[in-house]
Steps between C-alpha positions, in 0.01 A plus 500: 500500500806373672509296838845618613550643784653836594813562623383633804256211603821264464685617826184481731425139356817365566485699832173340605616174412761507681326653854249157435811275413633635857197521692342128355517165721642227289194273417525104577555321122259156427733307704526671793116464507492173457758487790314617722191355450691159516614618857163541626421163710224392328714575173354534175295333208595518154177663429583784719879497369301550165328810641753684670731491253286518191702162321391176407526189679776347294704797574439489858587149560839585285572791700451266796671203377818680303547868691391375859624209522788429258661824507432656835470157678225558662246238689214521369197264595239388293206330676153379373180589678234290634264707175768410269682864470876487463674786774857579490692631811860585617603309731751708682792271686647641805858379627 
């Protein structure tokens, strides 16, 4: 038994794929997401960083620390709570 496909199933797959290629919204990668849940006023723990994006916290706070701020330059603000939980924000500078 062989698991190749037929010639004739080829042109509709690569037809189908390409109607959903054209048709699909481009999804937001991990650090859009963490963008924008940084944005929010209240901004974001690392906890829920963790969630949303599915990493661990080391590689959260080095997304934050190296890709936020060192390479995009980007003000980010990292506050501790009265219960002791760490929240990051952008802190968005208007001149």
């Amino acid at each position: 038994m062989t698991n190749k496909l037929d010639n004739k199933e080829l042109p509709r797959h690569r037809e189908a794929q390409s109607k959903l290629q054209s048709t699909s919204r481009k999804l937001p990668n991990k650090s859009e997401i963490i963008l924008q849940a940084l944005k929010r006023k209240r901004g974001a723990s690392l906890n829920e960083l963790c969630k949303i994006t599915g990493w661990q916290t080391h590689s959260i706070r080095g997304h934050i620390s190296g890709t936020l701020r060192k390479k995009k330059k980007l003000n980010i603000s990292s506050d501790l709570t009265k219960t002791g939980v760490r929240r990051y924000r952008l802190i968005e500078e208007y001149i």
